[in-house]
PDB file of N, CA, C and O in Angstrom, chain B, residues numbered from 101:
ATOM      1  N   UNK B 101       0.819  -1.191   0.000  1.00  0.00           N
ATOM      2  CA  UNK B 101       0.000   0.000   0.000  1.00  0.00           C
ATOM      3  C   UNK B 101       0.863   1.255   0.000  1.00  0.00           C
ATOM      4  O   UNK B 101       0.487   2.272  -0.582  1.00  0.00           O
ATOM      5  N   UNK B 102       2.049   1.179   0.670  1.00  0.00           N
ATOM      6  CA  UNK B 102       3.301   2.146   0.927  1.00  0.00           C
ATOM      7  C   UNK B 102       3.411   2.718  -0.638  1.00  0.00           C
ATOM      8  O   UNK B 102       3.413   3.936  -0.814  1.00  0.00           O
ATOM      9  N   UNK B 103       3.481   1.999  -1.522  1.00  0.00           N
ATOM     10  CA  UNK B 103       4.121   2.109  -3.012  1.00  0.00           C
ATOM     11  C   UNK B 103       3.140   2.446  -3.235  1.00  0.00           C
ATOM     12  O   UNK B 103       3.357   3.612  -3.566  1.00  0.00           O
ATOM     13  N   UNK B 104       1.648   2.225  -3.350  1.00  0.00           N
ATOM     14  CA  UNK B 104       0.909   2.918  -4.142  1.00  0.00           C
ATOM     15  C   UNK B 104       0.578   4.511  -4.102  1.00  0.00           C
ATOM     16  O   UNK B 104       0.211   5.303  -4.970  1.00  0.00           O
ATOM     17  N   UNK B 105       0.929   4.659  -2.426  1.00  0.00           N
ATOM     18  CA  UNK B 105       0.573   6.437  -2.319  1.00  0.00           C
ATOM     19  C   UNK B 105       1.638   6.953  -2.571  1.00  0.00           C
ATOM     20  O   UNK B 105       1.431   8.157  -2.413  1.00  0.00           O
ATOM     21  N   UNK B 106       2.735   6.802  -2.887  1.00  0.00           N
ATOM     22  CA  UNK B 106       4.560   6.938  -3.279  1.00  0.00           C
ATOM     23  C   UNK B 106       4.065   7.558  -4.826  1.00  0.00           C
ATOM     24  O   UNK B 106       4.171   8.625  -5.430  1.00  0.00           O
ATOM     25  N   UNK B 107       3.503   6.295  -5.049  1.00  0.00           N
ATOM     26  CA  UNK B 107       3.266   6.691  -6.908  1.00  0.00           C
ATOM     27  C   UNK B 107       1.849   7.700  -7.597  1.00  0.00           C
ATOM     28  O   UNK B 107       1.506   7.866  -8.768  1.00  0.00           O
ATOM     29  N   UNK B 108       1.221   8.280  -6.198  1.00  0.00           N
ATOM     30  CA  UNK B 108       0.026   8.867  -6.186  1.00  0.00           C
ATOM     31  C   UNK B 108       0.755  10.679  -6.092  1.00  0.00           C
ATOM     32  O   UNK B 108       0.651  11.738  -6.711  1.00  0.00           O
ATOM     33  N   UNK B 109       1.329  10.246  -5.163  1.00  0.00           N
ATOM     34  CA  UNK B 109       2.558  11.130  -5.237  1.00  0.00           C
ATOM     35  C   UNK B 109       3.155  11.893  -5.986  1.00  0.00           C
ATOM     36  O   UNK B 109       2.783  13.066  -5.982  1.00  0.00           O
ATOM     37  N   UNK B 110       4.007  11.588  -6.666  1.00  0.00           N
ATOM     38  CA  UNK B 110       4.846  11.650  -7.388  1.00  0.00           C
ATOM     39  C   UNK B 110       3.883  12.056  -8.909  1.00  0.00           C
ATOM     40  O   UNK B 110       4.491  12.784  -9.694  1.00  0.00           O
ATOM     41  N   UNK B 111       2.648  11.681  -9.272  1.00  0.00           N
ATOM     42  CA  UNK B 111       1.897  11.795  -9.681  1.00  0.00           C
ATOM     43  C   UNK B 111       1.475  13.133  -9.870  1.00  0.00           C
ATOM     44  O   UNK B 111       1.341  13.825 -10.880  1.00  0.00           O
ATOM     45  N   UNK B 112       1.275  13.362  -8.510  1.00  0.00           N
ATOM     46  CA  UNK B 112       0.635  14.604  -8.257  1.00  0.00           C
ATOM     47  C   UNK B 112       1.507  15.993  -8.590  1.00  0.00           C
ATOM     48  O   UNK B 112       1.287  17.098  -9.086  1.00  0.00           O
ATOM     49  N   UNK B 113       2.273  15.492  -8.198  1.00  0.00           N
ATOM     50  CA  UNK B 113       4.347  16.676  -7.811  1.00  0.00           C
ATOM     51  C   UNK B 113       4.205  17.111  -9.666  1.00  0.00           C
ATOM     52  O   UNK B 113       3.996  18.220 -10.157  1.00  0.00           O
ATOM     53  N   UNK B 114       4.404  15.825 -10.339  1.00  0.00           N
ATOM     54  CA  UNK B 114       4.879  16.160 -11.843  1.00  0.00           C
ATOM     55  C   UNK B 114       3.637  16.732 -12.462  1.00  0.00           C
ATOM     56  O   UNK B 114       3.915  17.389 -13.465  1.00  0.00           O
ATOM     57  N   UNK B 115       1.872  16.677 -12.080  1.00  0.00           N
ATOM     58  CA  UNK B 115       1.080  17.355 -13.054  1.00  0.00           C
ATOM     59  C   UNK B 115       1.449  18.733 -12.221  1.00  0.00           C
ATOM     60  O   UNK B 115       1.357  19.741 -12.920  1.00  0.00           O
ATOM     61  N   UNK B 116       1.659  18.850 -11.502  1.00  0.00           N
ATOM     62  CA  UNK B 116       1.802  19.979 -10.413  1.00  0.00           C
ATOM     63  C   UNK B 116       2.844  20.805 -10.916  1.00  0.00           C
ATOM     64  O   UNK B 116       2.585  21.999 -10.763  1.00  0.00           O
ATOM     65  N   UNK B 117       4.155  20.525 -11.577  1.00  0.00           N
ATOM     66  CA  UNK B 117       4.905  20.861 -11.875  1.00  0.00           C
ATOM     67  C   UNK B 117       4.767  21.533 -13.428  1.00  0.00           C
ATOM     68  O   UNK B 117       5.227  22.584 -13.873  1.00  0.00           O
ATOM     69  N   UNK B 118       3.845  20.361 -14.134  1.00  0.00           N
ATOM     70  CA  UNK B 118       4.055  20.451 -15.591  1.00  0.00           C
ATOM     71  C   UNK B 118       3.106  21.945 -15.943  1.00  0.00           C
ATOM     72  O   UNK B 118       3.438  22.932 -16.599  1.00  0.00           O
ATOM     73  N   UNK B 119       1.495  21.560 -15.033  1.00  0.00           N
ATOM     74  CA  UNK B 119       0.489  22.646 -15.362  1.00  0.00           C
ATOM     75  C   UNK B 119       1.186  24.539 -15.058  1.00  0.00           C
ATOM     76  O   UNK B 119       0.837  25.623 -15.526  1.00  0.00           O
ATOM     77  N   UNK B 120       2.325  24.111 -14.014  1.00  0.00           N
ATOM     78  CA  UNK B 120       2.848  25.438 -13.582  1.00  0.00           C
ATOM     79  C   UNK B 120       3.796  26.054 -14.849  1.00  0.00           C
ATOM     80  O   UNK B 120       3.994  27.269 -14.879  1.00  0.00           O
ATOM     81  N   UNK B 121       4.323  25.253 -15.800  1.00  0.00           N
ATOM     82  CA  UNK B 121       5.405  25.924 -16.986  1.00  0.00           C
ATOM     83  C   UNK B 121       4.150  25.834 -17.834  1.00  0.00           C
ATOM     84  O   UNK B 121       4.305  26.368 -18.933  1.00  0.00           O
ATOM     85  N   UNK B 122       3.017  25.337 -17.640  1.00  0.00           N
ATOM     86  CA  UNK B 122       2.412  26.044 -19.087  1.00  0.00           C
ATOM     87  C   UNK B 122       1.462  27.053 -18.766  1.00  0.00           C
ATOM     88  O   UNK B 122       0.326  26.663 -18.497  1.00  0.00           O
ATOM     89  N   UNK B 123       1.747  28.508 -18.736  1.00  0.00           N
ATOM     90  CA  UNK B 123       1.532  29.397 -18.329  1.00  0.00           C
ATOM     91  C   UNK B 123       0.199  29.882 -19.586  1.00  0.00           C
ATOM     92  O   UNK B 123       0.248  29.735 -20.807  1.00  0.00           O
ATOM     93  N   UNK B 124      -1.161  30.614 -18.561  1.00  0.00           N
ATOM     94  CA  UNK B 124      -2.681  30.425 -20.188  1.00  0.00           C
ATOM     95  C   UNK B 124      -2.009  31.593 -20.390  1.00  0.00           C
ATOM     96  O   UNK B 124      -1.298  32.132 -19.542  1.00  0.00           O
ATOM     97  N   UNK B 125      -2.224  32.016 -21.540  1.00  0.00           N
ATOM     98  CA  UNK B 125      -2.059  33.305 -22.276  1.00  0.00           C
ATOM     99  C   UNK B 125      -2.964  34.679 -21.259  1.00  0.00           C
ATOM    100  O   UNK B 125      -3.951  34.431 -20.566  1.00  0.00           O
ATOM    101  N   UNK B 126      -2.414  35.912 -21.384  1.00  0.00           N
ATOM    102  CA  UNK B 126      -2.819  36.932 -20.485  1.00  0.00           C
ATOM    103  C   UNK B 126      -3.793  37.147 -21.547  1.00  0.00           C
ATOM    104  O   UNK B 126      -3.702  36.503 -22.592  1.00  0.00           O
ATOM    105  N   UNK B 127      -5.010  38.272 -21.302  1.00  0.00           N
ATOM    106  CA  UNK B 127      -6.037  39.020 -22.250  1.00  0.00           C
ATOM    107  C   UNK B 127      -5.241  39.631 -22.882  1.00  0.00           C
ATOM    108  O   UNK B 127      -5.260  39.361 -24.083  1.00  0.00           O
ATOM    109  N   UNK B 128      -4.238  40.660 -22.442  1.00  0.00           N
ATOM    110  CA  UNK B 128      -3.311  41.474 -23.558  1.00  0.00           C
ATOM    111  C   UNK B 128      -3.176  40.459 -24.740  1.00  0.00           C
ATOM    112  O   UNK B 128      -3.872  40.504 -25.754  1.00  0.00           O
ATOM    113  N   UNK B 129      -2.172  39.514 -24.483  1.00  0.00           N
ATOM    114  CA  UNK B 129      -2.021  38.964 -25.515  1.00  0.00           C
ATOM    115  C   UNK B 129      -3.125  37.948 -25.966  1.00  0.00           C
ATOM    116  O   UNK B 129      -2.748  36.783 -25.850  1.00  0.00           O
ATOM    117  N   UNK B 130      -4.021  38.056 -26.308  1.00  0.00           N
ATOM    118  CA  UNK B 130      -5.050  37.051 -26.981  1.00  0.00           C
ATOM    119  C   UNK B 130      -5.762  38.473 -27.324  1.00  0.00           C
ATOM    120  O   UNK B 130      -6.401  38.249 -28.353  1.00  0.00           O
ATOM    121  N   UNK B 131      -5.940  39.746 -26.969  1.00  0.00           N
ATOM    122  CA  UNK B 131      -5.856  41.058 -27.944  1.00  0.00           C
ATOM    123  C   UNK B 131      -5.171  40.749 -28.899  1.00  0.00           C
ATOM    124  O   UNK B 131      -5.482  40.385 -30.034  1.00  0.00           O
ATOM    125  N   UNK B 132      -3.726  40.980 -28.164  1.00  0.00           N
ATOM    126  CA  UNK B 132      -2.709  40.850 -29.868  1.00  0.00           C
ATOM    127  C   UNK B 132      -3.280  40.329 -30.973  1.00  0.00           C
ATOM    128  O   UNK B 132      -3.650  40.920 -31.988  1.00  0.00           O
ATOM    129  N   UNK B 133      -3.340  38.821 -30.625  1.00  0.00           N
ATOM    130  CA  UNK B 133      -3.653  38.145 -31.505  1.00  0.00           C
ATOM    131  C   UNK B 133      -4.721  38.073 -32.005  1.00  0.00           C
ATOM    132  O   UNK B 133      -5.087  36.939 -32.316  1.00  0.00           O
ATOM    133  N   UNK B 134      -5.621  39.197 -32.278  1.00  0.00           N
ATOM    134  CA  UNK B 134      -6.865  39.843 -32.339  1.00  0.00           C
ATOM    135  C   UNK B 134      -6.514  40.800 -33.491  1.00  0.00           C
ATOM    136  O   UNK B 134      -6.824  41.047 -34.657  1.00  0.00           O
ATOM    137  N   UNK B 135      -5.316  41.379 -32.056  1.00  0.00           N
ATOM    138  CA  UNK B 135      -5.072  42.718 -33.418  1.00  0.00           C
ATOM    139  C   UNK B 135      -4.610  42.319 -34.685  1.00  0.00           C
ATOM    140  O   UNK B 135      -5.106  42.844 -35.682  1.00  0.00           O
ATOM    141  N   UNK B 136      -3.419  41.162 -34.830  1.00  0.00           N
ATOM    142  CA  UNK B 136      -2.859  41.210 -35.809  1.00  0.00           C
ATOM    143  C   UNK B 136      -4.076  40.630 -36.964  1.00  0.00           C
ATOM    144  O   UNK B 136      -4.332  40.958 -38.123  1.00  0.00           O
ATOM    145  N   UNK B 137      -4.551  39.804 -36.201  1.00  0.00           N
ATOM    146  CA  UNK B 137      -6.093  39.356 -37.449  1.00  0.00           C
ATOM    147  C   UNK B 137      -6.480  40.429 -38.205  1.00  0.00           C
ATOM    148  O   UNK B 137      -6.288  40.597 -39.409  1.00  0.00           O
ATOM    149  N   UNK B 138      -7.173  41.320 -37.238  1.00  0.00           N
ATOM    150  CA  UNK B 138      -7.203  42.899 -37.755  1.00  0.00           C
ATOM    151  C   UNK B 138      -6.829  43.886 -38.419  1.00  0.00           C
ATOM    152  O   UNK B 138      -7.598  44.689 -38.947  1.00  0.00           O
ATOM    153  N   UNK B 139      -5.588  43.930 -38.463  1.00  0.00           N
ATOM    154  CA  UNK B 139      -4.782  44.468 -38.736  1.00  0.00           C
ATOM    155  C   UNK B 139      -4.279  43.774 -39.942  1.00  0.00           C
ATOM    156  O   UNK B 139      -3.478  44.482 -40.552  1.00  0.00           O
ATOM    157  N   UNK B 140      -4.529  42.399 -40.588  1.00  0.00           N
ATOM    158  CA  UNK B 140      -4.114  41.782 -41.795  1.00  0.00           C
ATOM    159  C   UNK B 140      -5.136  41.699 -42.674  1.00  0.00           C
ATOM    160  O   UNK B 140      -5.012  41.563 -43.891  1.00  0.00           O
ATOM    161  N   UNK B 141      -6.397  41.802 -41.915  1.00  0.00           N
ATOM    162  CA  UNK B 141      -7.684  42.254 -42.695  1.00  0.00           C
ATOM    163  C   UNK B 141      -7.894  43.613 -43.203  1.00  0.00           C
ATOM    164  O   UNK B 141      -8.847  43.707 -43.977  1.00  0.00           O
ATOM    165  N   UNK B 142      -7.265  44.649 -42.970  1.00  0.00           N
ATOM    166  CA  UNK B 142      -7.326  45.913 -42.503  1.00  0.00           C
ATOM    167  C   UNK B 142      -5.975  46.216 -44.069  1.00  0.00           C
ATOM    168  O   UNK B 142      -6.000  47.111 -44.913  1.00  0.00           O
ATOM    169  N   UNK B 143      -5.086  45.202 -43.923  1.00  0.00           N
ATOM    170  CA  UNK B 143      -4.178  45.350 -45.099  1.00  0.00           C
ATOM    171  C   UNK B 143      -4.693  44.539 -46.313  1.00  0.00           C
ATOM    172  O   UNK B 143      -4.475  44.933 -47.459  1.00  0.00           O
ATOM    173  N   UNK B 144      -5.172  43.745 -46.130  1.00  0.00           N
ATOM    174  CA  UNK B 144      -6.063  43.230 -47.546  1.00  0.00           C
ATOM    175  C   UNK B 144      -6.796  43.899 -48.242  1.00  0.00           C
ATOM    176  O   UNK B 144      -6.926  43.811 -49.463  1.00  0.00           O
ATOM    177  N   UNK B 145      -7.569  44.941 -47.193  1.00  0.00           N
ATOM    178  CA  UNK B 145      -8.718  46.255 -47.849  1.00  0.00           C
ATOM    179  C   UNK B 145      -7.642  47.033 -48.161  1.00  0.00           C
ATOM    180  O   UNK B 145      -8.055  47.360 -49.274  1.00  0.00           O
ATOM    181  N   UNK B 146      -6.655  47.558 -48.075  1.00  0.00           N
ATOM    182  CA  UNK B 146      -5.859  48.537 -47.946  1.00  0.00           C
ATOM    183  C   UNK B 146      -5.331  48.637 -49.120  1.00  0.00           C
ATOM    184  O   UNK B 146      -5.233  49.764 -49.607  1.00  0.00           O
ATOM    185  N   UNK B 147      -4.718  47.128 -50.084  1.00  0.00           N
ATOM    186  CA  UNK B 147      -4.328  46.363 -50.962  1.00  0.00           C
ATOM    187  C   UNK B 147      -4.945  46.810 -51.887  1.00  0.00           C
ATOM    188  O   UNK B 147      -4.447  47.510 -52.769  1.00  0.00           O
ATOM    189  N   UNK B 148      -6.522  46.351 -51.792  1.00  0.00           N
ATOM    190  CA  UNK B 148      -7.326  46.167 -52.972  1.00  0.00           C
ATOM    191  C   UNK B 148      -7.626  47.340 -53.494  1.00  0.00           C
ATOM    192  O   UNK B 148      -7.417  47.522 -54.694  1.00  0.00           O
ATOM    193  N   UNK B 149      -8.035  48.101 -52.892  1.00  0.00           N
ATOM    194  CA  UNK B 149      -8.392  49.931 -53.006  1.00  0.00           C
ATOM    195  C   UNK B 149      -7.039  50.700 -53.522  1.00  0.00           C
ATOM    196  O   UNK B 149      -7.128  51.826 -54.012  1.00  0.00           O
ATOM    197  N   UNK B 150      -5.554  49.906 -53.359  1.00  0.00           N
ATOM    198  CA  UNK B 150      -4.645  50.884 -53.438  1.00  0.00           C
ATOM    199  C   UNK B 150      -4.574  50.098 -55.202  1.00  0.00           C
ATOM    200  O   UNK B 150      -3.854  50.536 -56.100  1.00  0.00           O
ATOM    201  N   UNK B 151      -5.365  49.073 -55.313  1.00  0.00           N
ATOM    202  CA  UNK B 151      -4.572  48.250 -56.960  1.00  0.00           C
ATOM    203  C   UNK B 151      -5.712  49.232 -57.538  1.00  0.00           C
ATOM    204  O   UNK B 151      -5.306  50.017 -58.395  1.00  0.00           O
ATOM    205  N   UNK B 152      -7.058  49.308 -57.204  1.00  0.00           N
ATOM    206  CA  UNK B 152      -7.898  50.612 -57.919  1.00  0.00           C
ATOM    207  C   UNK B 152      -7.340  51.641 -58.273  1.00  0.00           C
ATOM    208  O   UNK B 152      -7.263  52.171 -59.381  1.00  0.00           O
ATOM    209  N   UNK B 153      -6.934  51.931 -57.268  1.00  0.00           N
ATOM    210  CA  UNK B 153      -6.798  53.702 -57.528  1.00  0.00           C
ATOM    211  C   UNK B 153      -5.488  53.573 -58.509  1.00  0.00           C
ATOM    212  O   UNK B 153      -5.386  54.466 -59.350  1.00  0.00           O
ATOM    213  N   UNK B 154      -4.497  52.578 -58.493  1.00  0.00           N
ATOM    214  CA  UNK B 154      -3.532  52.787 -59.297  1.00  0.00           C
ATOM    215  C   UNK B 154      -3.925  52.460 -60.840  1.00  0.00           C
ATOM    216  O   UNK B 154      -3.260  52.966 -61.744  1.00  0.00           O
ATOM    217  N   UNK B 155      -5.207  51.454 -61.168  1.00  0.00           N
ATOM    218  CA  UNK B 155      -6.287  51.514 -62.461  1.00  0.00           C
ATOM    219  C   UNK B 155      -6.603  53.175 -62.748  1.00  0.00           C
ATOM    220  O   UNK B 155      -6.274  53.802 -63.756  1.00  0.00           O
ATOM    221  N   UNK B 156      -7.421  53.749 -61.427  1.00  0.00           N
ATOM    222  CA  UNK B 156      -7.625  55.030 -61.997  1.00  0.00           C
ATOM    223  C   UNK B 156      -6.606  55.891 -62.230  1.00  0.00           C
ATOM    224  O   UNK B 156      -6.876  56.857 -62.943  1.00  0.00           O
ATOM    225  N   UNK B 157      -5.198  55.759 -61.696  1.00  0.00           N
ATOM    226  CA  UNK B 157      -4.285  56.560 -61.914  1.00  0.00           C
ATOM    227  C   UNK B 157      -3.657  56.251 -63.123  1.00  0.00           C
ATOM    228  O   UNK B 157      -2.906  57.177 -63.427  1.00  0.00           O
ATOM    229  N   UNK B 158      -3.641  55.234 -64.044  1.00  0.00           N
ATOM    230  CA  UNK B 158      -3.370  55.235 -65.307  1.00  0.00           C
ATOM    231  C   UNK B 158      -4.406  56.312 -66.188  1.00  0.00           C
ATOM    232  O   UNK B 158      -4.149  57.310 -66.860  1.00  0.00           O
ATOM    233  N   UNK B 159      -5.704  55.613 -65.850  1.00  0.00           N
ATOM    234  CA  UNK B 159      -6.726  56.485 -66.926  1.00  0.00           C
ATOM    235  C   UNK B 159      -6.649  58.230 -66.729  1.00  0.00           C
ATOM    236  O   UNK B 159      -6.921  58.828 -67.770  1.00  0.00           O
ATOM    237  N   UNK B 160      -6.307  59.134 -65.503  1.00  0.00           N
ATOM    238  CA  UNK B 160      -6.406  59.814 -65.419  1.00  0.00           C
ATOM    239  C   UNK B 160      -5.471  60.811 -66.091  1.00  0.00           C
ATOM    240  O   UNK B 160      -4.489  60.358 -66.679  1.00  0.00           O
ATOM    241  N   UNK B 161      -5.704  62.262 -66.058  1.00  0.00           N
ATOM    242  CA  UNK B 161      -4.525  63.274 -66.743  1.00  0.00           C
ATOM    243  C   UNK B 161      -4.324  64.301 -66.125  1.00  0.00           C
ATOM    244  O   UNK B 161      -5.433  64.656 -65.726  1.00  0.00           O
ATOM    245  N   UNK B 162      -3.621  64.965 -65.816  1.00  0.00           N
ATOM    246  CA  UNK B 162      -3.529  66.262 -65.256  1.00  0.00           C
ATOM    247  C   UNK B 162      -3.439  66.461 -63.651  1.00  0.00           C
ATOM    248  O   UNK B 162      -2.811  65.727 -62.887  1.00  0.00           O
ATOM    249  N   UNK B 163      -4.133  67.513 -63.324  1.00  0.00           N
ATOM    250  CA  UNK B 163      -4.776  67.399 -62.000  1.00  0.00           C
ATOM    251  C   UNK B 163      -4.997  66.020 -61.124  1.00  0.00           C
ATOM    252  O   UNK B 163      -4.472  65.472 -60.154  1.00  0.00           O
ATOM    253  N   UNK B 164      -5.899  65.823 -61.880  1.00  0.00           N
ATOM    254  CA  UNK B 164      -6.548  64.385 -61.069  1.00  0.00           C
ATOM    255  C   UNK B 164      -5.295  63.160 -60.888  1.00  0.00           C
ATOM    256  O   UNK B 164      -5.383  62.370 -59.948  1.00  0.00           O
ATOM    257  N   UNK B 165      -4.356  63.094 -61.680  1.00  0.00           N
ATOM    258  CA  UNK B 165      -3.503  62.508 -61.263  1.00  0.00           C
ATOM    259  C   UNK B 165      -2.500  62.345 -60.483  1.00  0.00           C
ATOM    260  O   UNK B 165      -2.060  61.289 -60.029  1.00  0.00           O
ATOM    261  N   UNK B 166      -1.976  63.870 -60.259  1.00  0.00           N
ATOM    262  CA  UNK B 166      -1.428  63.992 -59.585  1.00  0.00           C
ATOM    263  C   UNK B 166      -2.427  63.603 -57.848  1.00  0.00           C
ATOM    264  O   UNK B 166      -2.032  62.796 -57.006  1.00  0.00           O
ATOM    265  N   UNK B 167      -3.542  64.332 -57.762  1.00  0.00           N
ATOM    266  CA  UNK B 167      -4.517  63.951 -56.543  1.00  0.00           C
ATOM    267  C   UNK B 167      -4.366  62.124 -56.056  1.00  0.00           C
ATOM    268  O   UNK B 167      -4.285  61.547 -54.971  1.00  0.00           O
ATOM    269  N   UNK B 168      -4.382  61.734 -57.303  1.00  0.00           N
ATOM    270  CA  UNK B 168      -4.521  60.285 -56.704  1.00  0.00           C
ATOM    271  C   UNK B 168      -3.089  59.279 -56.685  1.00  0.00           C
ATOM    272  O   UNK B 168      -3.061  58.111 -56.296  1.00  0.00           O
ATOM    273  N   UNK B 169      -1.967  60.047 -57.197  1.00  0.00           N
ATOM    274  CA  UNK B 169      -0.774  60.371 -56.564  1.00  0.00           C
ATOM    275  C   UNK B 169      -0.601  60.283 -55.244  1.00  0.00           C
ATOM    276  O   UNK B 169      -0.103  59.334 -54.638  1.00  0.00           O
ATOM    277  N   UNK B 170      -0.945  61.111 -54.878  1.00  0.00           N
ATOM    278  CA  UNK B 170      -0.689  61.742 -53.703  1.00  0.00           C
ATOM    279  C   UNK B 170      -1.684  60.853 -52.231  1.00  0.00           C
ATOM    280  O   UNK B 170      -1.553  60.712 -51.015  1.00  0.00           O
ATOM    281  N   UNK B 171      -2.553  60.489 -53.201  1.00  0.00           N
ATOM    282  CA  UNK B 171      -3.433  59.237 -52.409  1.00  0.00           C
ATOM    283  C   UNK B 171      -2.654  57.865 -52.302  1.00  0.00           C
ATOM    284  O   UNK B 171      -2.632  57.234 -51.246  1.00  0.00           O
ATOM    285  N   UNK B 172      -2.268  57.606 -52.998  1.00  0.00           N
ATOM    286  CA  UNK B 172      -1.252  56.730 -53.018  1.00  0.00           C
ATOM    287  C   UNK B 172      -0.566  56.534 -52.129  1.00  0.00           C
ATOM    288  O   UNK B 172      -0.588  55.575 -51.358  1.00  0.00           O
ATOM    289  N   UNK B 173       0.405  57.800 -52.147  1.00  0.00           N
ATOM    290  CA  UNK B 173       1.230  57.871 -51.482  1.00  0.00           C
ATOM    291  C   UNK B 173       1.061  57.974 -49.815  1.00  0.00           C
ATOM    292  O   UNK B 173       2.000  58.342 -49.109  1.00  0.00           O
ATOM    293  N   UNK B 174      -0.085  57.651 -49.343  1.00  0.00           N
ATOM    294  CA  UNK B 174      -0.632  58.316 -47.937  1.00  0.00           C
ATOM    295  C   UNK B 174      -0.625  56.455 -47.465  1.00  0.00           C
ATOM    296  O   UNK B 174      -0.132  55.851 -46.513  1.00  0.00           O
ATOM    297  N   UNK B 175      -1.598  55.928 -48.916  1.00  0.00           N
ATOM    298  CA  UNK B 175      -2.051  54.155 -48.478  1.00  0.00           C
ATOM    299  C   UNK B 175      -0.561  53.682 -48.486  1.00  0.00           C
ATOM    300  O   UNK B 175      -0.395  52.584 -47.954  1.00  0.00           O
ATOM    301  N   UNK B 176       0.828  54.442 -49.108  1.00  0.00           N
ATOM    302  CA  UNK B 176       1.903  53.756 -49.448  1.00  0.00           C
ATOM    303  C   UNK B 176       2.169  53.659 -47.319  1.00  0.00           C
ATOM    304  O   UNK B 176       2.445  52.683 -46.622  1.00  0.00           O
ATOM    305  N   UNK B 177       1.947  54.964 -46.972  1.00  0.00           N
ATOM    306  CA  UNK B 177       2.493  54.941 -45.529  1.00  0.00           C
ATOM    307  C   UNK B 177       1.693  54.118 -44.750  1.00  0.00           C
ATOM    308  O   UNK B 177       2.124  53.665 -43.690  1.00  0.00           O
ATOM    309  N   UNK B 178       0.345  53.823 -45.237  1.00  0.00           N
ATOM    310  CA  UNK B 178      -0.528  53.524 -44.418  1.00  0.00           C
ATOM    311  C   UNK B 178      -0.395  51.856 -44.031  1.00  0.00           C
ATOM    312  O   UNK B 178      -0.473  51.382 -42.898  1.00  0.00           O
ATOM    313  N   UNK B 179      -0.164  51.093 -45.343  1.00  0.00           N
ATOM    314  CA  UNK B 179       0.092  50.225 -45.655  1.00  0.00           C
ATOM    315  C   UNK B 179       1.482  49.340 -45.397  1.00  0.00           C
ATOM    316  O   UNK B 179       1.365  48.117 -45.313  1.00  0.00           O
ATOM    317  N   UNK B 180       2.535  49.833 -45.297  1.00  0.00           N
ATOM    318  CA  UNK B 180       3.985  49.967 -44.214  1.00  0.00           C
ATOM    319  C   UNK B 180       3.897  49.595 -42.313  1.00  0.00           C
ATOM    320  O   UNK B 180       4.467  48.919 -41.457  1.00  0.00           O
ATOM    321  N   UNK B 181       3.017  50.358 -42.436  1.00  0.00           N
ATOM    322  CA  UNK B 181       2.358  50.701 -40.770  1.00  0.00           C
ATOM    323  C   UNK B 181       1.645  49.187 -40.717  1.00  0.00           C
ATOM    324  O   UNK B 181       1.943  48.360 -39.855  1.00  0.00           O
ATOM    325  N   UNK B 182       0.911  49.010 -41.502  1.00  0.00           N
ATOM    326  CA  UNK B 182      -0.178  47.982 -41.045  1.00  0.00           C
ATOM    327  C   UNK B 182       0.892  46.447 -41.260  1.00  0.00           C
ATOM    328  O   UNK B 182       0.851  45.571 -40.396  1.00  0.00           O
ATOM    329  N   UNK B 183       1.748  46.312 -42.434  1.00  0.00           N
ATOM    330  CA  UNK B 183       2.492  45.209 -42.356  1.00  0.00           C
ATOM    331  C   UNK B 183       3.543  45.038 -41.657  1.00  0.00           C
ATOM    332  O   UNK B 183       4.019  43.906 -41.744  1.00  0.00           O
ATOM    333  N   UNK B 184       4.102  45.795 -40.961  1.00  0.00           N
ATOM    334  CA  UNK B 184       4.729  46.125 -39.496  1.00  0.00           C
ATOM    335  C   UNK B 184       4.320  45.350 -38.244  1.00  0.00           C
ATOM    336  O   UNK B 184       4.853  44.723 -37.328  1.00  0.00           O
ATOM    337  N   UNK B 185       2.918  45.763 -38.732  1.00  0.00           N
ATOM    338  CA  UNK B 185       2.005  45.521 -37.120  1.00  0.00           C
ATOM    339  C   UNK B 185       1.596  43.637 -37.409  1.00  0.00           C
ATOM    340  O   UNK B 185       1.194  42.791 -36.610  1.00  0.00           O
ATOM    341  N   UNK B 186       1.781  43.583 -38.259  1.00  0.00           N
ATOM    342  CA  UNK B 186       1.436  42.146 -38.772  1.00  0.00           C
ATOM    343  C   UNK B 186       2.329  41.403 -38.446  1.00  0.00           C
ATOM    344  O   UNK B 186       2.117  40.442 -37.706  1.00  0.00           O
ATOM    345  N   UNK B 187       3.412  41.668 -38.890  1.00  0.00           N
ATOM    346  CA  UNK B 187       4.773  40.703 -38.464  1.00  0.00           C
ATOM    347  C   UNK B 187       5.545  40.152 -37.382  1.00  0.00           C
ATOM    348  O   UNK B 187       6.531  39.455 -37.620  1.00  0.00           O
TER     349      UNK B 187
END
């Protein structure tokens, strides 16, 4: 009977031990991993709207091109930022 509570034991010590190194994830991080979902969804829209406007920036002349230029160039920063936050 000695040996069986020895090995009830010892039992206990190692789930005791094991459940303590696997530490649950905090809310911050299960945010994160929220955000980056977000934030890769957030660059897919970002993507698609920036391959448009560069369609309309062929067809356009003058003025207007330069405008959507310059739009561009805002999704170019915007888009940097967001695959940053992704990685």
């Amino acid at each position: 009977m000695e040996h069986q509570k020895l090995k009830e034991y010892i039992r206990k010590e190692i789930t005791s031990i094991l459940s303590e190194s696997e530490e649950e994830p905090t809310s911050s991080e299960l945010k994160k991993k929220d955000s980056v979902v977000s934030a890769s969804n957030k660059l897919q829209k970002l993507v698609k709207k920036m391959k448009e406007k560069a369609k309309e920036f062929k067809a356009a002349e003058g003025d207007e091109k330069e405008k959507i230029k310059d739009e561009l160039k805002k999704m170019t920063k915007e888009k940097k930022e967001l695959e940053k936050s992704v990685e």
